[in-house]
DSSP file (Angstrom, degrees, kcal/mol; ACC not computed):
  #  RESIDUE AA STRUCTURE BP1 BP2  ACC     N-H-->O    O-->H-N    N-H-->O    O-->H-N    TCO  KAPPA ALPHA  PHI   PSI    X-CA   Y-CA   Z-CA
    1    1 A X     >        0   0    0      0, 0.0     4,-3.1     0, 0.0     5,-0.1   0.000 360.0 360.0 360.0 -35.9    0.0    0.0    0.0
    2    2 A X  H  >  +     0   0    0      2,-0.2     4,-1.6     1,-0.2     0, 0.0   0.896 360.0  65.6 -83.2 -32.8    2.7    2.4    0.9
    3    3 A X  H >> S+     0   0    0      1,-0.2     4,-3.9     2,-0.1     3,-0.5   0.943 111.3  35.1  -9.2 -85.2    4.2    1.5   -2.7
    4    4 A X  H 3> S+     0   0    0      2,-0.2     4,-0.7     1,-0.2    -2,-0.2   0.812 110.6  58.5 -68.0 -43.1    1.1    3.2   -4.4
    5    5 A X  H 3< S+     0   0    0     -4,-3.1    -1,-0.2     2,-0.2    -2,-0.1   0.808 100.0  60.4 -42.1 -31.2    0.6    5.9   -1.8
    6    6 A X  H X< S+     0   0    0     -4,-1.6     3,-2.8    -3,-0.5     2,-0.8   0.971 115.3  36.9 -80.5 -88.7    4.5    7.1   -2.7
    7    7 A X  H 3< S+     0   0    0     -4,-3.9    -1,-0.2     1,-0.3    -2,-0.2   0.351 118.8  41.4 -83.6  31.8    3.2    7.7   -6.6
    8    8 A X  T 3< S+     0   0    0     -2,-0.8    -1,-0.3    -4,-0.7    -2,-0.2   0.279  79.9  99.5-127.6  16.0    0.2    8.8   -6.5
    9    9 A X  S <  S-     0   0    0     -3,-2.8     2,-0.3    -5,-0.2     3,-0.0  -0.517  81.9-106.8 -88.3-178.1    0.0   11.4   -3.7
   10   10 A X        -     0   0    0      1,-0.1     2,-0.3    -2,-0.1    -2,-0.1  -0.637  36.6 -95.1-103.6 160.6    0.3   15.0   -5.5
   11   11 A X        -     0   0    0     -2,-0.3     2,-1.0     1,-0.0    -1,-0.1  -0.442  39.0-115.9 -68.6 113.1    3.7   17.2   -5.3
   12   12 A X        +     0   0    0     -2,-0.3     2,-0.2    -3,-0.0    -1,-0.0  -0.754  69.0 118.9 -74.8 107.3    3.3   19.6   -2.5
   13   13 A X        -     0   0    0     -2,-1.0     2,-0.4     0, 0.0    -3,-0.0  -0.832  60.3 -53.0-148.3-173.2    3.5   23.1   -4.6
   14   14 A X        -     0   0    0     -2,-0.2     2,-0.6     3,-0.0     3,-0.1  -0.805  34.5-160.3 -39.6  84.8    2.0   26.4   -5.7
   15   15 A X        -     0   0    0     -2,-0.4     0, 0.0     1,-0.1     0, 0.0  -0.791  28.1-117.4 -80.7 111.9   -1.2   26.4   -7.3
   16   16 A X        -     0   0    0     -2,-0.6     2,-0.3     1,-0.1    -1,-0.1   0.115  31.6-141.0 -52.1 173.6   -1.8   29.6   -9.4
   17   17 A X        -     0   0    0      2,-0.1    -1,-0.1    -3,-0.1    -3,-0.0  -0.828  14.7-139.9-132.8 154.1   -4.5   31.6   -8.1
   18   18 A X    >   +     0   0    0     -2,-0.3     3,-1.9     3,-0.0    -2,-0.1   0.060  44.3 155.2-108.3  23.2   -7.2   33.6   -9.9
   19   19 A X  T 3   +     0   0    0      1,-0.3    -2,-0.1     0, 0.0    -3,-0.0  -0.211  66.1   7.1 -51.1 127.9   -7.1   36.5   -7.4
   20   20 A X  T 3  S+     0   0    0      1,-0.2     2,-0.9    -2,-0.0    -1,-0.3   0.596  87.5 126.5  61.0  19.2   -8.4   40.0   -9.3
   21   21 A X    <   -     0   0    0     -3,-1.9    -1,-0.2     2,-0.0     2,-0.1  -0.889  46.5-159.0-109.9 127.8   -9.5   38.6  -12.2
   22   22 A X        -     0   0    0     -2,-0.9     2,-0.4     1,-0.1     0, 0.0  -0.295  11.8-155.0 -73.3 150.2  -13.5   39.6  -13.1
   23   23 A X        -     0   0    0     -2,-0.1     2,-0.4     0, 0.0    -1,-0.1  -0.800  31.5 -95.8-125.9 161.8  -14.9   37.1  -15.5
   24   24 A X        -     0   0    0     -2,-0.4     2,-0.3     1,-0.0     0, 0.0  -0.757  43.4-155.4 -95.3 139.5  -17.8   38.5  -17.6
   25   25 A X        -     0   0    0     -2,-0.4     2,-0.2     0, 0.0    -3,-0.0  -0.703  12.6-121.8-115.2 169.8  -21.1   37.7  -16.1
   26   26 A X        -     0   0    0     -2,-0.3     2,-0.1     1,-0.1     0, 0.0  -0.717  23.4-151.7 -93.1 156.2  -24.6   37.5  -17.8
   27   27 A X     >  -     0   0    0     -2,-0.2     4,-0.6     1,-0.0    -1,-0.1  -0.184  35.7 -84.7-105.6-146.5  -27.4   39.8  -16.5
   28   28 A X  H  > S+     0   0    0      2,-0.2     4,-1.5     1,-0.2     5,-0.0   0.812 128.2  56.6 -64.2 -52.4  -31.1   38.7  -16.7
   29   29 A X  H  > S+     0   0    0      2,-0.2     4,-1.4     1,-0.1     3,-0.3   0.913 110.5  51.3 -55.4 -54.9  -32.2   39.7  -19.8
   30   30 A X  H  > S+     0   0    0      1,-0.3     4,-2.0     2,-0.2    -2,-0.2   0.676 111.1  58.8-124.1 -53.8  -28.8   37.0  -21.1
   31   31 A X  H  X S+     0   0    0     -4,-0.6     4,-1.5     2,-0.2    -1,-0.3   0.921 105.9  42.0 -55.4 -53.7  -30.6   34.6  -18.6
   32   32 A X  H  < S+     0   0    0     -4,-1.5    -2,-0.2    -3,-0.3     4,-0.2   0.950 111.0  51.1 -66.9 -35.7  -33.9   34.5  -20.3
   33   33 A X  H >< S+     0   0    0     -4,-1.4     3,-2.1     1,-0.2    -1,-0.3   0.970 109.0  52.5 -67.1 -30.1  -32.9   34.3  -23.6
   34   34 A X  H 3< S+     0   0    0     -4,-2.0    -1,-0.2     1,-0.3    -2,-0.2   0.827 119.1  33.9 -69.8 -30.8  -30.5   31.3  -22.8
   35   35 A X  T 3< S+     0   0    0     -4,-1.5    -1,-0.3     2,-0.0     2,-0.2  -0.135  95.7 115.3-117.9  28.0  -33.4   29.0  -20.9
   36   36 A X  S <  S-     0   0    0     -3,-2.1     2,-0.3    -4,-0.2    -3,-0.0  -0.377  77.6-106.9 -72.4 164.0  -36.2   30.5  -23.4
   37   37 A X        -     0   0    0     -2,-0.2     2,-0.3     1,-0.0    -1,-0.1  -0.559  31.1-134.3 -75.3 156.2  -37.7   27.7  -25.8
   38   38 A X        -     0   0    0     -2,-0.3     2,-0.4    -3,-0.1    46,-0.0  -0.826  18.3-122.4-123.1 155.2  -36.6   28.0  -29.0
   39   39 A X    >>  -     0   0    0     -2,-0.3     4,-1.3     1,-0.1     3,-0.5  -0.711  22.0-109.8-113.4 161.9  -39.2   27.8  -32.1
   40   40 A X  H 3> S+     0   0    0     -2,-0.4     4,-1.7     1,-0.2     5,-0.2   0.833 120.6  59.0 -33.8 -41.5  -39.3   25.5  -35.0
   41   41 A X  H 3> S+     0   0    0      1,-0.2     4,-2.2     2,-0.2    -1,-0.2   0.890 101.0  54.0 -69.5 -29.2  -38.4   28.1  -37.1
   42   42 A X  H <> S+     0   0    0     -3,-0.5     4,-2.3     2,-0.2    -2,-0.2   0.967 107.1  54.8 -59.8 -51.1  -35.0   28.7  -35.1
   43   43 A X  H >X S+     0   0    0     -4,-1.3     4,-0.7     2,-0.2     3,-0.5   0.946 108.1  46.1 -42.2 -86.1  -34.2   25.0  -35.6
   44   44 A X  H >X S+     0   0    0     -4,-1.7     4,-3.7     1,-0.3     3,-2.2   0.683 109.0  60.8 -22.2 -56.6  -34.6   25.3  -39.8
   45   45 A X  H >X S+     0   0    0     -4,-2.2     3,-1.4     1,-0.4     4,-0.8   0.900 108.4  39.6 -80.6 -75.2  -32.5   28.4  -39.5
   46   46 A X  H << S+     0   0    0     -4,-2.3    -1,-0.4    -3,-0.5    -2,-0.3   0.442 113.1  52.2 -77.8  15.8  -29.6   26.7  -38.1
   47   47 A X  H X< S+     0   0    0     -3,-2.2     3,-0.6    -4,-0.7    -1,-0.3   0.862 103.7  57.0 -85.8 -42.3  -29.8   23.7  -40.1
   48   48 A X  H << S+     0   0    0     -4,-3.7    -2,-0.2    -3,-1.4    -3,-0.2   0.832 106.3  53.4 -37.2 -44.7  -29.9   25.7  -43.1
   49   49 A X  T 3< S+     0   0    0     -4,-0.8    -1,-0.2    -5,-0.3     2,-0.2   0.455  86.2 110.5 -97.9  11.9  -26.4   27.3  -41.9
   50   50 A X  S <  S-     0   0    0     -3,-0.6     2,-0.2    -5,-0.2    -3,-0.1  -0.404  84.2-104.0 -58.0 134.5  -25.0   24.1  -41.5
   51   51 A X    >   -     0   0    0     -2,-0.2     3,-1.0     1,-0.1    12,-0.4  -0.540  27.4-134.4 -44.9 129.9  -22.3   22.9  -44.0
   52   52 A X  T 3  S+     0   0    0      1,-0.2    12,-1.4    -2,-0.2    11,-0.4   0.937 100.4  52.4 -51.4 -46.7  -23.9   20.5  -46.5
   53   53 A X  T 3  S+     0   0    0     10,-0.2     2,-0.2     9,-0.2    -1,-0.2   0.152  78.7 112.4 -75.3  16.5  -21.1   18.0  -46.2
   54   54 A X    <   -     0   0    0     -3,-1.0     9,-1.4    -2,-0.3     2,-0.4  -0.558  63.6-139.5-117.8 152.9  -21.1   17.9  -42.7
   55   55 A X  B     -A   62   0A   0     -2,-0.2     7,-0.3     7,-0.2     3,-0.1  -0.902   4.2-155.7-102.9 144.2  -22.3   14.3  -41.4
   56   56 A X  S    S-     0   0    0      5,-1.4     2,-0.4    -2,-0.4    -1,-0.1   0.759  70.3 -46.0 -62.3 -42.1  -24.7   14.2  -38.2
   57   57 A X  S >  S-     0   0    0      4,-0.6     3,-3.5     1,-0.0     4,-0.3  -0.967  84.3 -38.9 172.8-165.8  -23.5   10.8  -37.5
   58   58 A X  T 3  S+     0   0    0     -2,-0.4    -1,-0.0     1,-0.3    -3,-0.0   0.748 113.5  75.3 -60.6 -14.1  -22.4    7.1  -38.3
   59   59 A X  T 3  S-     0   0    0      2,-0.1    -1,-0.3     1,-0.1     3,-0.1   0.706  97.6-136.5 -64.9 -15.8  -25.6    6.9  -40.9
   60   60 A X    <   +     0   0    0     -3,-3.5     2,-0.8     1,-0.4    -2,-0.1   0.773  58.1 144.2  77.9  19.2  -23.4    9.1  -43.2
   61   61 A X        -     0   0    0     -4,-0.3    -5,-1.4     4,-0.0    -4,-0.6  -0.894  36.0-164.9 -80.7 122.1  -27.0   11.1  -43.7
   62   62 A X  B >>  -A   55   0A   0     -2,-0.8     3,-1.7    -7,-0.3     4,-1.3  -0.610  37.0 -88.7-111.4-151.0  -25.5   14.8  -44.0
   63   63 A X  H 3> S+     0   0    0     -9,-1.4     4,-0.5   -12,-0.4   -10,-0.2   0.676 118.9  57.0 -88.6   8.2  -27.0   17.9  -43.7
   64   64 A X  H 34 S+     0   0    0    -12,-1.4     4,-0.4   -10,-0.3    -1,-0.2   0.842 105.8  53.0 -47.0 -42.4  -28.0   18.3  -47.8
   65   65 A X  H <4 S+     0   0    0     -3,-1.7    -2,-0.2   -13,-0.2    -1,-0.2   0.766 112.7  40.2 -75.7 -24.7  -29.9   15.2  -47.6
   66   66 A X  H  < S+     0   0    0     -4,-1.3    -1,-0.2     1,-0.2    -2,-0.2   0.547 116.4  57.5-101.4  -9.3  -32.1   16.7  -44.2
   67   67 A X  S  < S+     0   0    0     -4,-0.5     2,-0.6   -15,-0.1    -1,-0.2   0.726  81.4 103.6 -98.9 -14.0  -32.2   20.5  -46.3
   68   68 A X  S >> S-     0   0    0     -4,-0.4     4,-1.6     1,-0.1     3,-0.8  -0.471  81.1-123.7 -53.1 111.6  -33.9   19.0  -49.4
   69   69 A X  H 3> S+     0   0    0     -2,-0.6     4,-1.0     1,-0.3    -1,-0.1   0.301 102.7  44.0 -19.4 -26.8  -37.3   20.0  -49.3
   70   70 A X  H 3> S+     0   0    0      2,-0.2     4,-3.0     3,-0.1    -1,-0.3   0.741 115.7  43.7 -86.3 -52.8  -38.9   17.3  -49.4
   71   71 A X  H <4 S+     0   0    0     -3,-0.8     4,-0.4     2,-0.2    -2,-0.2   0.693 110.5  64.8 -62.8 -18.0  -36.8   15.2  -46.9
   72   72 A X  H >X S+     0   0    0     -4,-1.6     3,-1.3     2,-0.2     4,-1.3   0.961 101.7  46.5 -68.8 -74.2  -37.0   18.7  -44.8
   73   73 A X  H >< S+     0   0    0     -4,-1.0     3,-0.7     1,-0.2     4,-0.4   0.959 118.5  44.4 -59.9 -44.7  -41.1   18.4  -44.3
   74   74 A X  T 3< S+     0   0    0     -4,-3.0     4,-0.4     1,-0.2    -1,-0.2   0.780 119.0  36.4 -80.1   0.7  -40.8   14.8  -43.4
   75   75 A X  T <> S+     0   0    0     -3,-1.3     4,-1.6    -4,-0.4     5,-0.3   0.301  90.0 100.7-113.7  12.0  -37.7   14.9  -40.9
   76   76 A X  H <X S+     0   0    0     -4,-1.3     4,-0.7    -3,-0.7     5,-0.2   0.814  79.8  37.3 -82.5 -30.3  -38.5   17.9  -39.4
   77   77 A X  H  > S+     0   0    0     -4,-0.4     4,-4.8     3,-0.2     5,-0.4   0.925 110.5  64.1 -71.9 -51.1  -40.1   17.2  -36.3
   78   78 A X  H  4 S+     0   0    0     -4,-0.4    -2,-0.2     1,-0.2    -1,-0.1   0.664 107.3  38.9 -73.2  11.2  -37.9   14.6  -35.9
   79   79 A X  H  X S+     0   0    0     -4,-1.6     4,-1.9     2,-0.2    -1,-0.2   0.602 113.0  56.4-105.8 -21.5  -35.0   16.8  -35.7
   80   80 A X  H >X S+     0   0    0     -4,-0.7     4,-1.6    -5,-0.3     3,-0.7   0.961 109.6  43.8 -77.0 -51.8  -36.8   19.5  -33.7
   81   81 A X  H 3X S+     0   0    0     -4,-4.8     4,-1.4    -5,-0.2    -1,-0.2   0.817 115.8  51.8 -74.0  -9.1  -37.8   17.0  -30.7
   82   82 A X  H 34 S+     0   0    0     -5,-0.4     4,-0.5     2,-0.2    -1,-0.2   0.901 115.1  43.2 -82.5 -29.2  -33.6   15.5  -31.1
   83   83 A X  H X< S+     0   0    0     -4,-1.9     3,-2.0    -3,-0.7    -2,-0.2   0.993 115.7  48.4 -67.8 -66.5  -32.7   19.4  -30.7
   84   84 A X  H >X S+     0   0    0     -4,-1.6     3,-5.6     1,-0.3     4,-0.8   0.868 114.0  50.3 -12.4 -75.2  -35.5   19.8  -27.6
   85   85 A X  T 3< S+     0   0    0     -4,-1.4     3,-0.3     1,-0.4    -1,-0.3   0.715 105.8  50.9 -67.9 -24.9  -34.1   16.7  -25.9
   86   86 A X  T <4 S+     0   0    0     -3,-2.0    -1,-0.4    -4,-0.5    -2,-0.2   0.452 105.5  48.8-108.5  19.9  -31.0   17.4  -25.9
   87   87 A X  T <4 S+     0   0    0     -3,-5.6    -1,-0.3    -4,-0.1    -2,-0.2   0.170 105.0  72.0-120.3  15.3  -31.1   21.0  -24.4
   88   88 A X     <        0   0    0     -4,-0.8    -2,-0.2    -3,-0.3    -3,-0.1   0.563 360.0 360.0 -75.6 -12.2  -33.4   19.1  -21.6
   89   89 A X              0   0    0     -4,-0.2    -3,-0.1    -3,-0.0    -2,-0.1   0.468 360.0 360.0-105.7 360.0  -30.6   16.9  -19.8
């Protein structure tokens, strides 16, 4: 035991400090917008500004195939409740 105690306890030293430095804070307004709901239309907009070539994931669908119009009106919910869920956890 005393083996493993010898390399793993930490190096007694000097840990910088963050004394006087201000960090930028958000005010209220900053607040609202961040934990507002976001609308459908907000989704589209950034899907749109998406690279076309860019892959979501191992299905190799990227985002050209999900901005075609057609493929747009039917995947479009499901991409709005995948955005939703995941700014729920």
């Amino acid at each position: 035991m005393s083996f493993f105690n010898d390399r793993f306890k930490e190096d007694q030293y000097l840990r910088p400090k963050l004394e006087g430095v201000r960090f930028n804070s958000s005010f209220s307004e900053d607040n609202a917008l961040l934990i507002a709901k976001f609308e459908e239309s907000e989704v589209k907009v950034i899907v749109w500004e998406c690279g076309n070539l860019k892959i979501l994931g191992p299905d190799e669908f990227n985002f050209m195939f999900i901005k075609i119009k057609v493929f747009w009106n039917f995947l479009k919910e499901d991409v709005f409740h995948i955005v939703f869920l995941s700014f729920q956890m």
